[in-house]
MARVEX-692787 format. One line per 10 residues: their letters; for each residue x, y, z of C-alpha. Coordinates in nm, 2 decimals. Example, Ala and Ser with C-alpha at 12.3 -4.5 7.8 and 13.67 -1.06 7.14 Angstrom:
2
as = 1.23/-0.45/0.78 ~ 1.37/-0.11/0.71
This chain:
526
xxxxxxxxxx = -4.50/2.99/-0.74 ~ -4.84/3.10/-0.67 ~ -5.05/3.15/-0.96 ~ -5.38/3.05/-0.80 ~ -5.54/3.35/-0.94 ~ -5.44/3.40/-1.29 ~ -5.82/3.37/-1.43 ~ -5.91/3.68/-1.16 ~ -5.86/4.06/-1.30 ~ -5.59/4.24/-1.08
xxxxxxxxxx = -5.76/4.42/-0.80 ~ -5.76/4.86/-0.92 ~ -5.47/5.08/-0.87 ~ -5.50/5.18/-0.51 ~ -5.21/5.43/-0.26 ~ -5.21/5.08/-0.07 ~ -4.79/4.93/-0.20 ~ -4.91/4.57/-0.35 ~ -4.68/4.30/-0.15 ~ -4.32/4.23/-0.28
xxxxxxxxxx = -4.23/3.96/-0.45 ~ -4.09/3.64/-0.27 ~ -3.72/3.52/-0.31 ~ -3.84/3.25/-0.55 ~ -4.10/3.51/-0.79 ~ -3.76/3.78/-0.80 ~ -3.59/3.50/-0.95 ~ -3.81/3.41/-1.24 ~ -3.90/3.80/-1.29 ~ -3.54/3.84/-1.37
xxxxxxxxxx = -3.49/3.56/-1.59 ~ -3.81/3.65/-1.78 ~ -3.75/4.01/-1.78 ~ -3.37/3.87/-1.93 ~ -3.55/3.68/-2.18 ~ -3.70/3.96/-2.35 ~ -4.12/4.01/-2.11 ~ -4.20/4.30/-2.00 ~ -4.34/4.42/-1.63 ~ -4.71/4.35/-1.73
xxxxxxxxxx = -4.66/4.03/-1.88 ~ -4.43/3.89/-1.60 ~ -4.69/3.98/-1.36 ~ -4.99/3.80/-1.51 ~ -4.76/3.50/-1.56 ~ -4.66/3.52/-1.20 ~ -4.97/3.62/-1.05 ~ -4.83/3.88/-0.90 ~ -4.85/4.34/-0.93 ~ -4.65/4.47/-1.26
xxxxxxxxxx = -4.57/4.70/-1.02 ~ -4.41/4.44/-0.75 ~ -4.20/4.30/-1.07 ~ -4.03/4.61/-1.15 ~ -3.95/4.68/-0.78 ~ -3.80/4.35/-0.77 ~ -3.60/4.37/-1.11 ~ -3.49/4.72/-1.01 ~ -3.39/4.57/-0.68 ~ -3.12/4.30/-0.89
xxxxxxxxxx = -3.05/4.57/-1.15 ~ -3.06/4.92/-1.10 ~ -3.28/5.10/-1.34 ~ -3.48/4.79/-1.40 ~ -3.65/4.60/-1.69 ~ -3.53/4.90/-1.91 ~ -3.23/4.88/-1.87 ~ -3.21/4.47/-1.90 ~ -3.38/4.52/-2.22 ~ -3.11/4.81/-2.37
xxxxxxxxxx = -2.82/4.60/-2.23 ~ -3.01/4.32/-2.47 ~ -3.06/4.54/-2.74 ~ -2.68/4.65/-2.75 ~ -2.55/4.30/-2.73 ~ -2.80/4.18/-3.00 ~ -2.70/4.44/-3.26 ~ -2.32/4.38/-3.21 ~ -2.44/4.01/-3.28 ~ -2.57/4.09/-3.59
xxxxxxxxxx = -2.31/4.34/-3.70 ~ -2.05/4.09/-3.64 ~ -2.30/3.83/-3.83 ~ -2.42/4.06/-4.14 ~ -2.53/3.69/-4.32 ~ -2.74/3.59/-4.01 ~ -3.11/3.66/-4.02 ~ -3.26/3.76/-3.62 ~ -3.41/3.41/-3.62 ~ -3.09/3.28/-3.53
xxxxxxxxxx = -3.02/3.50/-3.26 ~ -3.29/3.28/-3.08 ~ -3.01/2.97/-3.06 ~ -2.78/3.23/-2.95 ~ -2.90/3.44/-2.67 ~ -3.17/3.21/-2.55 ~ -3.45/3.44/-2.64 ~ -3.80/3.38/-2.81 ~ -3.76/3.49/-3.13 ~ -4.07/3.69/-3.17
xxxxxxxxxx = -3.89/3.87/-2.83 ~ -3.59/3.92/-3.02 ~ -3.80/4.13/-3.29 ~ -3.95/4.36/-3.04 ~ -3.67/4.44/-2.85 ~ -3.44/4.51/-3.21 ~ -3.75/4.68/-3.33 ~ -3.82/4.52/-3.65 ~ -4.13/4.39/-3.71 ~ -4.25/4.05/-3.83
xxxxxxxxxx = -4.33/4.02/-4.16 ~ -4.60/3.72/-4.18 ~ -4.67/3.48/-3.85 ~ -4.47/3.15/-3.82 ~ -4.73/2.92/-3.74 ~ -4.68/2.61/-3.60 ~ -4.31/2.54/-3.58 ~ -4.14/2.18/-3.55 ~ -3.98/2.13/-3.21 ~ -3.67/2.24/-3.20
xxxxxxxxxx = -3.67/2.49/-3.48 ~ -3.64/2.86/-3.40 ~ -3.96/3.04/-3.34 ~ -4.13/2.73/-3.20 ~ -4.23/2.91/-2.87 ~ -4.33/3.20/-3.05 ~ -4.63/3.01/-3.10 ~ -4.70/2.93/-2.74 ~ -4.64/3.28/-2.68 ~ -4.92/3.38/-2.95
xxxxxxxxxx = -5.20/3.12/-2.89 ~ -5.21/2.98/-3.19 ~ -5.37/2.65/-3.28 ~ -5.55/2.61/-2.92 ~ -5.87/2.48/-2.81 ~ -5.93/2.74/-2.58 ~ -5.79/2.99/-2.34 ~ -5.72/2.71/-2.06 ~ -5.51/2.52/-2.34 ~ -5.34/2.86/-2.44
xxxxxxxxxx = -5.28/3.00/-2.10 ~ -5.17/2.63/-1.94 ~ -4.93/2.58/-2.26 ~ -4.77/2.99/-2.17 ~ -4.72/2.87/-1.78 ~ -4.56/2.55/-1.88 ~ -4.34/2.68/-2.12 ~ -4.19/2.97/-1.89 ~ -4.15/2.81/-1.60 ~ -4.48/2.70/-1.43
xxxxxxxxxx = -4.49/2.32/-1.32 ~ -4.74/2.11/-1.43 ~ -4.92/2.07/-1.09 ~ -4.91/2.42/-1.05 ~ -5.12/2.48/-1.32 ~ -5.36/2.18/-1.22 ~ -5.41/2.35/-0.90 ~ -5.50/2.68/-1.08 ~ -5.76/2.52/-1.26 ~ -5.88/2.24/-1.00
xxxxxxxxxx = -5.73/1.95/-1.18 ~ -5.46/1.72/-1.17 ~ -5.13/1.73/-1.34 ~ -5.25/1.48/-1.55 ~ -5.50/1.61/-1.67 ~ -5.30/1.90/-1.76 ~ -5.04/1.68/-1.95 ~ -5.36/1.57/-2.15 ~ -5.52/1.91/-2.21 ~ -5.12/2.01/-2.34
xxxxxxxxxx = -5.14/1.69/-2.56 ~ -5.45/1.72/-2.70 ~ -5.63/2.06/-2.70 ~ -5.26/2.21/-2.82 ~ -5.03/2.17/-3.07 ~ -4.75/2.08/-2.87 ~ -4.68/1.81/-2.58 ~ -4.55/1.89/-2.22 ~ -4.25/1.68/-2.37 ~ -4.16/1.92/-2.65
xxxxxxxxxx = -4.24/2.28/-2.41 ~ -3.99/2.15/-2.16 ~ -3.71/2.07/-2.41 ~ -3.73/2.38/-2.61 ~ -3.74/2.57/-2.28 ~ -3.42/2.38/-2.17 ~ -3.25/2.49/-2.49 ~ -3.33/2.84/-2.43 ~ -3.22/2.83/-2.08 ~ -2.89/2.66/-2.18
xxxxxxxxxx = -2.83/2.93/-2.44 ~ -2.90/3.27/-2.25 ~ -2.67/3.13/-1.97 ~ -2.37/3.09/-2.23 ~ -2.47/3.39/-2.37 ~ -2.46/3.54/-2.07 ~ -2.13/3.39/-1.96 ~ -1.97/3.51/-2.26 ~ -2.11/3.89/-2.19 ~ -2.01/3.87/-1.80
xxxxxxxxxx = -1.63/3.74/-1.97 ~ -1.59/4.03/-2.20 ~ -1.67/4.27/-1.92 ~ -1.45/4.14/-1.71 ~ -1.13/4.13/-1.98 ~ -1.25/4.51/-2.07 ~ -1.27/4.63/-1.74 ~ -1.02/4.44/-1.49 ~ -1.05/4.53/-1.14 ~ -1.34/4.70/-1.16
xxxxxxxxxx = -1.58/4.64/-0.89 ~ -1.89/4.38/-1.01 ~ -2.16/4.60/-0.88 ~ -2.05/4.84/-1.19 ~ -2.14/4.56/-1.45 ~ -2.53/4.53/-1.42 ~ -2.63/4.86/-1.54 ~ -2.39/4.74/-1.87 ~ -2.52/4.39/-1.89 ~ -2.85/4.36/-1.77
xxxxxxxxxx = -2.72/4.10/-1.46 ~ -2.76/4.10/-1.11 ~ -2.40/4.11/-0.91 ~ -2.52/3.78/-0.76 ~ -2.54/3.61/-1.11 ~ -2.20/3.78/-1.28 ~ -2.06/3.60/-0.93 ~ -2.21/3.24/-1.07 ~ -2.07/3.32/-1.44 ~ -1.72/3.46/-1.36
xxxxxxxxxx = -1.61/3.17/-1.13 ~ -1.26/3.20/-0.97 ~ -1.25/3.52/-1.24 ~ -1.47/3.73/-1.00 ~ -1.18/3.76/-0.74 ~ -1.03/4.00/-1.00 ~ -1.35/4.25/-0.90 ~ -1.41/4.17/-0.52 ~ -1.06/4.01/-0.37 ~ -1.15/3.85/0.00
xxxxxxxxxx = -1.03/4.11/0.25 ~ -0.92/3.97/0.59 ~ -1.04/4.26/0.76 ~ -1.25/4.56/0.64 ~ -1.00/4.82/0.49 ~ -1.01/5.21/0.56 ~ -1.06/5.43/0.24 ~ -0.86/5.69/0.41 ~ -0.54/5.79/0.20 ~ -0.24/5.84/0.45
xxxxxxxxxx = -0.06/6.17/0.38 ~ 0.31/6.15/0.28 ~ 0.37/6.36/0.60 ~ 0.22/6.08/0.83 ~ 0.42/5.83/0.64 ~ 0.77/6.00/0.73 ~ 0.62/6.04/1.08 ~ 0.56/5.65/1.13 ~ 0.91/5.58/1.00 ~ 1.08/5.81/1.22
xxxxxxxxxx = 0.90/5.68/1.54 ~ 0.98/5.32/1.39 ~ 1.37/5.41/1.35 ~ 1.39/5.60/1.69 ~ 1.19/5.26/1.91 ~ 1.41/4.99/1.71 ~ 1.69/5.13/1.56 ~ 1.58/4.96/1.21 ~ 1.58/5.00/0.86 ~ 1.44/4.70/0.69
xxxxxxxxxx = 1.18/4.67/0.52 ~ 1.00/4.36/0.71 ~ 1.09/4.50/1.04 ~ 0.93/4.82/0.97 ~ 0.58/4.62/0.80 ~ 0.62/4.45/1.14 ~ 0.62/4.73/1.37 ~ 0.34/4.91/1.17 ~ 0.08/4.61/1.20 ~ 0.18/4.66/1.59
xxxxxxxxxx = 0.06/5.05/1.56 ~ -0.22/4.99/1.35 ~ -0.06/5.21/1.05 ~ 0.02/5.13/0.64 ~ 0.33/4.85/0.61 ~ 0.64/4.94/0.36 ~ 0.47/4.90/0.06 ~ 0.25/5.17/0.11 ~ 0.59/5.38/0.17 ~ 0.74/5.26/-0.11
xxxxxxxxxx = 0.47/5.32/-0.34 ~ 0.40/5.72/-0.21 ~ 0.80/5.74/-0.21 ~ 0.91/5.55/-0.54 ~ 1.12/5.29/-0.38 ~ 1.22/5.17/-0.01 ~ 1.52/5.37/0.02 ~ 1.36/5.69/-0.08 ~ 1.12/5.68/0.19 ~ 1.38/5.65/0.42
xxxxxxxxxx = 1.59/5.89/0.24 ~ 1.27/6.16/0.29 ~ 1.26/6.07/0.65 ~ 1.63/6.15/0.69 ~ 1.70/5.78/0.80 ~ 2.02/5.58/0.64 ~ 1.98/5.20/0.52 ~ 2.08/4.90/0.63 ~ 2.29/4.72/0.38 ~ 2.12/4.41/0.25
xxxxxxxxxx = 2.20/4.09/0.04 ~ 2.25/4.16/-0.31 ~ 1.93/4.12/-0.52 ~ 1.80/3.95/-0.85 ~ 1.77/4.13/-1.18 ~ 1.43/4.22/-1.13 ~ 1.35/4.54/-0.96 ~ 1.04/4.58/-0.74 ~ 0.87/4.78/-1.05 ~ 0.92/4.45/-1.23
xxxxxxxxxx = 0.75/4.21/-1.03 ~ 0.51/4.43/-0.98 ~ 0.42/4.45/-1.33 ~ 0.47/4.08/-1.37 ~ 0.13/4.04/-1.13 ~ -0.05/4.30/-1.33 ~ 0.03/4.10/-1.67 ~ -0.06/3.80/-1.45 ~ -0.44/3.93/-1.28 ~ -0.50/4.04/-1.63
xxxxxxxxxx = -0.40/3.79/-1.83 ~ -0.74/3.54/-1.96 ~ -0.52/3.24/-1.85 ~ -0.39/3.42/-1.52 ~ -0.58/3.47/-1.18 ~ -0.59/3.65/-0.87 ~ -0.50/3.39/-0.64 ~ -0.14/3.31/-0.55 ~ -0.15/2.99/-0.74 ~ -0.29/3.11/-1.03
xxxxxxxxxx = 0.01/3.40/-1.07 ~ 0.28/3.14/-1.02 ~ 0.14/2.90/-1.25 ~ 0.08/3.19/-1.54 ~ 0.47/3.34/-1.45 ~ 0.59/2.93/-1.49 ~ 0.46/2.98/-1.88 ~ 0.67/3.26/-1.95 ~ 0.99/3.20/-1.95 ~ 1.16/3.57/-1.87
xxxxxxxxxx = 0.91/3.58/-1.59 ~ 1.04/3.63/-1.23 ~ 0.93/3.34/-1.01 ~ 0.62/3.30/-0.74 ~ 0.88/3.28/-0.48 ~ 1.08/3.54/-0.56 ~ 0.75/3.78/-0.59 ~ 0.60/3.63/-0.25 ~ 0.99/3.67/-0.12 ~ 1.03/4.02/-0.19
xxxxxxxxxx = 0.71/4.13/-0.16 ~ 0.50/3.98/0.07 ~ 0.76/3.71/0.32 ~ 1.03/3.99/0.33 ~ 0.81/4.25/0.35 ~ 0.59/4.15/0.60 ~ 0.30/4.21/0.39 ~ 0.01/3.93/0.29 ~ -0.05/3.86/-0.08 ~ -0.41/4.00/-0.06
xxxxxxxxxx = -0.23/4.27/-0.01 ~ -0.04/4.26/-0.25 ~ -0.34/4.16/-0.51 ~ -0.51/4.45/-0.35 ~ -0.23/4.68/-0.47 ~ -0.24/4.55/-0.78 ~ -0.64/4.57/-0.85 ~ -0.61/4.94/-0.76 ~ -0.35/4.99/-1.01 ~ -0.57/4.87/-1.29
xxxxxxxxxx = -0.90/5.01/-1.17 ~ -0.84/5.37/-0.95 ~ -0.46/5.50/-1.05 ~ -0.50/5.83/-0.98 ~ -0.51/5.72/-0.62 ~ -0.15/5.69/-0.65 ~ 0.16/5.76/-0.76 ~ 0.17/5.86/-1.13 ~ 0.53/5.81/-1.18 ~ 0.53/5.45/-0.97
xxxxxxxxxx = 0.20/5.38/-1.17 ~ 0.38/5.45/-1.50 ~ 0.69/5.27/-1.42 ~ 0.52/4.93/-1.31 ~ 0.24/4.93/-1.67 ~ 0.50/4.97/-1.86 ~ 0.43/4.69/-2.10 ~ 0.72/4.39/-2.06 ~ 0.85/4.12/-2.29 ~ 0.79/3.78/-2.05
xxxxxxxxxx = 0.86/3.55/-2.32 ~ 1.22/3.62/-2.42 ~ 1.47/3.53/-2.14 ~ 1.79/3.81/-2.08 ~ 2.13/3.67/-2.13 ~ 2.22/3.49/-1.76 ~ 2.42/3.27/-1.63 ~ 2.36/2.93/-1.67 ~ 2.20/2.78/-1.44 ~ 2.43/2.51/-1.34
xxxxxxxxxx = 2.68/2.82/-1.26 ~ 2.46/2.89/-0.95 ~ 2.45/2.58/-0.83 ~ 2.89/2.53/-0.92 ~ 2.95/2.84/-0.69 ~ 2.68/2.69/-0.42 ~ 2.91/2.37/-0.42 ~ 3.26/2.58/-0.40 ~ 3.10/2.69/-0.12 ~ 2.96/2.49/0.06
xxxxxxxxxx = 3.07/2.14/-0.05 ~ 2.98/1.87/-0.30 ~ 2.66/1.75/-0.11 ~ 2.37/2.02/-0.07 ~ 2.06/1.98/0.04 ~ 1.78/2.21/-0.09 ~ 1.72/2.39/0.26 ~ 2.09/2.45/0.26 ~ 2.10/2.58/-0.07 ~ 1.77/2.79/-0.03
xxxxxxxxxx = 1.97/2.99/0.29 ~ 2.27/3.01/0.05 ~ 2.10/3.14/-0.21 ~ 1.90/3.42/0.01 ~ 2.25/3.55/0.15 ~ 2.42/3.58/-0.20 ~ 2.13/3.72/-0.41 ~ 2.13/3.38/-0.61 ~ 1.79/3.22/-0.79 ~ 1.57/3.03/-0.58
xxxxxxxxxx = 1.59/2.65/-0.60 ~ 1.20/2.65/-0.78 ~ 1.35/2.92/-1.01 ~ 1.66/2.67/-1.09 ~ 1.44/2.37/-1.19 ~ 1.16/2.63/-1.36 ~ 1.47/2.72/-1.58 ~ 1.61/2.36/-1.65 ~ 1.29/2.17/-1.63 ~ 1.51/1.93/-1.40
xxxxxxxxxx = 1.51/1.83/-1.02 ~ 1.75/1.94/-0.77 ~ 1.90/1.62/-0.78 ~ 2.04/1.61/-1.13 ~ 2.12/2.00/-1.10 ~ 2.36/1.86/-0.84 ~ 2.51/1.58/-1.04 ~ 2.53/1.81/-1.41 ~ 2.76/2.08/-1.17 ~ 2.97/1.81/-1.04
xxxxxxxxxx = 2.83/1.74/-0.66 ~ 2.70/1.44/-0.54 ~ 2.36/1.39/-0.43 ~ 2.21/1.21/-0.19 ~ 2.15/0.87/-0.26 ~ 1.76/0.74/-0.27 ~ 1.65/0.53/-0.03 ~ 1.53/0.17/-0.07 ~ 1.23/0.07/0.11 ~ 1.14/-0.25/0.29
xxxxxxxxxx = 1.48/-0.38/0.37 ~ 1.55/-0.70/0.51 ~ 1.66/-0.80/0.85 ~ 1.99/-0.91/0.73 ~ 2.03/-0.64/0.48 ~ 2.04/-0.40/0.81 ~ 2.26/-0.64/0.99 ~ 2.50/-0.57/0.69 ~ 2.54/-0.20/0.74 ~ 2.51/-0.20/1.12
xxxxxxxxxx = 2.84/-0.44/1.09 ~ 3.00/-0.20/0.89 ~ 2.91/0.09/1.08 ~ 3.01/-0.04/1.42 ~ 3.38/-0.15/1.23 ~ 3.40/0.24/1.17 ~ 3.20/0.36/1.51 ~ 3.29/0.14/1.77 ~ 3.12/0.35/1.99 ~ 2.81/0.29/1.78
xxxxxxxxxx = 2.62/0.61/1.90 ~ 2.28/0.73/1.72 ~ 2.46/1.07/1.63 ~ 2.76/0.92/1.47 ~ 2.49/0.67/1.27 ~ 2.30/0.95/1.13 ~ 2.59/1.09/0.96 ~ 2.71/0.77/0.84 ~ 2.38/0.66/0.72 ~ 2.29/0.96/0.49
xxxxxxxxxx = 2.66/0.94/0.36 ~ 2.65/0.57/0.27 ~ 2.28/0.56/0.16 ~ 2.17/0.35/0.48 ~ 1.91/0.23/0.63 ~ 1.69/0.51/0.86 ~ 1.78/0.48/1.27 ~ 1.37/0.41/1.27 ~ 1.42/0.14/1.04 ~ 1.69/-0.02/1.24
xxxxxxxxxx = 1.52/0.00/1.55 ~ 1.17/-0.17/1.39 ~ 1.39/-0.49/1.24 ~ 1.62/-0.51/1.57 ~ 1.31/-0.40/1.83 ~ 1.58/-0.11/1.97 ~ 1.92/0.04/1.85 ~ 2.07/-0.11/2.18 ~ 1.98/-0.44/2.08 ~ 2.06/-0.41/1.73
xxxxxx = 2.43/-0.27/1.85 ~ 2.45/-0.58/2.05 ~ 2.36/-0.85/1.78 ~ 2.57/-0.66/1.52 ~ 2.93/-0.69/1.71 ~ 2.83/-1.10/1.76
């Protein structure tokens, strides 16, 4: 920061524009102009034109150091109504503002001066802020810079002394220490950014999906510091795009259009075939079909096209996952990410599953899940870009924490082993489960809080047995003998059957203890 010229008048109002401020000065405008100073008073502690701060405050909030100081104004009086007991003194600890700011921007005035005020205590740079108790105007002026922000040797070089000597003039010419300015400064700093994290919070819970550069004019923050405070939180405002979208709405005409020149070039009716073909020619995928249409099938049914038959499908309809990611982006403990749905969907237990949401709409759909999540944040934020009755249908509020009567669990996996014998692996299950409309596998064990493994064994199949690690050299020698009494032929095909049956040792392990499966063959039949 330069402040090489504090001591000099500013220069007279000329037609000349003064020069803007530097990355570093817009910062600390902002953060004084959020801690209550106005324009003129952030200039002479910066050295710089009033006029140059409010260009740059305007520049990080539109409307400027106004409407920073209403936004603090609004959020101070809800403090106090919601603290009737508390006198403004405390909303210093609170909001991280001097308290004699915290008067002038509430309008009430002070009724006698402080004085000097232990460290630590509220009102103790209110002081600093006033002169009081100070040698002189160096003493006054060095203990201001210090306290907002100026560096010791910053101040030195204003004056044409060392940092030292500053750290004495703070010490002994005022009555506070360099020691004491920085720690009550720290405090305030910690304070206004909680404060400020709660604010950016609550804006973000009121107002989900909304786009962050609609919050400063509310809050009195840049977009650049609501990213910082919301975290993972802001990709409910700006999800990451892989590719700029258009804004222009395709008309239910077009729509019917692109589905008839997808039926007549494949002879198709799926879903993910048609999601598929669209990427190809650069047009909207099914969902965008389904939503302008109601459902799949009426899309189809509006572009005069009959439907394939598919597998039969879970209890939940399309409306009802999708309102299961709304509840989940708007939930405090839920996200935007795909992680962050499935984890908030595993807490509540009449919840469909990730899988089955990614399944049917994103994997079997063709689609991407910022798509999907970029659905969903239009839903909350701009409805009435789509269909009201599809809108309606998916916010309808649902009860995810009370399970509807279904089968039990283990019934799904019963009929999986009447079908396809007592020992199932998962993949085996998962492409049995897809073709008969049954739960997923994750949705099984989300259910039971067990693994697959004891699903298996509870239904009455037989799991694979685990593996032991690190046999020995005779311990292999004792199941290659048995093998090659069942196999004489001892091929590698009939072994890998054998082994996963009987719970034997791994071909590779073989191999490493006999150097190769011929030779291990060989030494076995001796």
């Amino acid at each position: 920061m330069s402040i090489a010229a504090l001591d000099v008048p500013l220069a007279p109002a000329s037609d000349t524009p003064h020069p803007p401020l530097t990355d570093a000065e817009a910062h600390r405008a902002l953060d004084l102009a959020q801690q209550g100073f106005v324009p003129s008073e952030i200039g002479e502690l910066l050295d710089v034109y009033p006029d140059s701060v409010e260009t740059a405050i305007e520049d990080a909030v539109p409307g400027g150091s106004a409407v920073i100081a209403a936004a603090l104004r609004r959020r101070l009086r809800a403090w106090r109504r919601d603290h009737e007991d508390s006198a403004w003194w405390e909303a210093e600890a609170v909001f991280g503002i001097p308290h004699a700011h915290v008067l002038r921007l509430v309008r009430v005035p002070r009724d006698q001066e402080l004085g000097i005020v232990a460290p630590g205590e509220p009102g103790y740079l209110d002081t600093v802020l006033a002169g009081s108790g100070c040698k002189d105007l160096r003493a006054s002026r060095s203990a201001r810079l210090y306290a907002f922000g100026a560096t010791l040797q910053e101040i030195g070089d204003l004056f044409g002394v060392t940092r030292e000597r500053i750290r004495q003039i703070l010490s002994r010419d005022t009555p506070w220490s360099s020691t004491d300015l920085s720690a009550a400064a720290n405090v305030l700093a910690r304070a206004r950014r909680s404060e400020h994290a709660d604010a950016a919070e609550h804006w973000s819970l009121a107002h989900p999906a909304a786009p962050l550069d609609e919050a400063p004019p509310a809050l009195g923050l840049s977009v650049e510091q609501l990213r910082q405070l919301l975290g993972r939180r802001r990709s409910r405002h700006e999800p990451a795009f892989d590719a700029p979208r258009e804004a222009t709405r395709r008309t239910e005409a077009e729509i019917i259009e692109d589905l008839r020149a997808f039926h007549a070039e494949t002879g198709r009716t799926t879903c993910q075939a048609f999601t598929t073909w669209a990427r190809e020619h650069d047009v909207p995928g099914h969902q965008t079909a389904a939503i302008r249409f109601g459902t799949w099938n009426e899309a189809l049914k509006a572009a005069g096209i009959g439907t394939d038959k598919g597998a039969p499908r879970s209890s939940f309809s399309d409306e009802d996952l999708w309102a299961a990611v709304l509840s989940a982006v708007q939930a405090p403990d839920g996200g935007t990410t795909f992680r962050a749905v499935e984890e908030w969907l595993a807490r509540h237990p009449a919840a469909p599953s990730g899988a089955l949401i990614r399944q049917r709409l994103c994997s079997h759909g063709g689609g991407s899940w910022t798509e999907t999540i970029s659905t969903a944040l239009a839903v909350l934020h701009t409805p009435e870009d789509l269909d009201p009755a599809w809108v309606e249908e998916i916010t309808e509020p649902r009860d995810w924490e009370t399970p509807v009567d279904e089968p039990d669990p283990l019934d799904h996996v019963r009929a999986a082993i009447d079908a396809l014998g007592p020992r199932i692996t998962t993949a085996r299950y998962t492409s049995w489960a897809r073709a008969e409309g049954r739960p997923t596998m994750a949705t099984l064990q989300r259910r039971t809080g067990k693994l697959w493994s004891e699903l298996l064994t509870e239904a009455g199949g037989t799991p694979n047995a685990s593996k032991i690690k690190n046999r020995s050299r005779a311990e292999v020698r004792e199941y290659m003998t048995r093998f090659l009494a069942e196999h004489p032929g001892g091929s590698t095909a009939d072994y890998g059957t054998w082994s996963r049956v009987n719970a034997a040792p791994s071909r590779s392990t073989v191999v490493d203890r006999f150097g190769s499966w011929s030779a291990a063959v060989e030494a076995c039949r001796l």
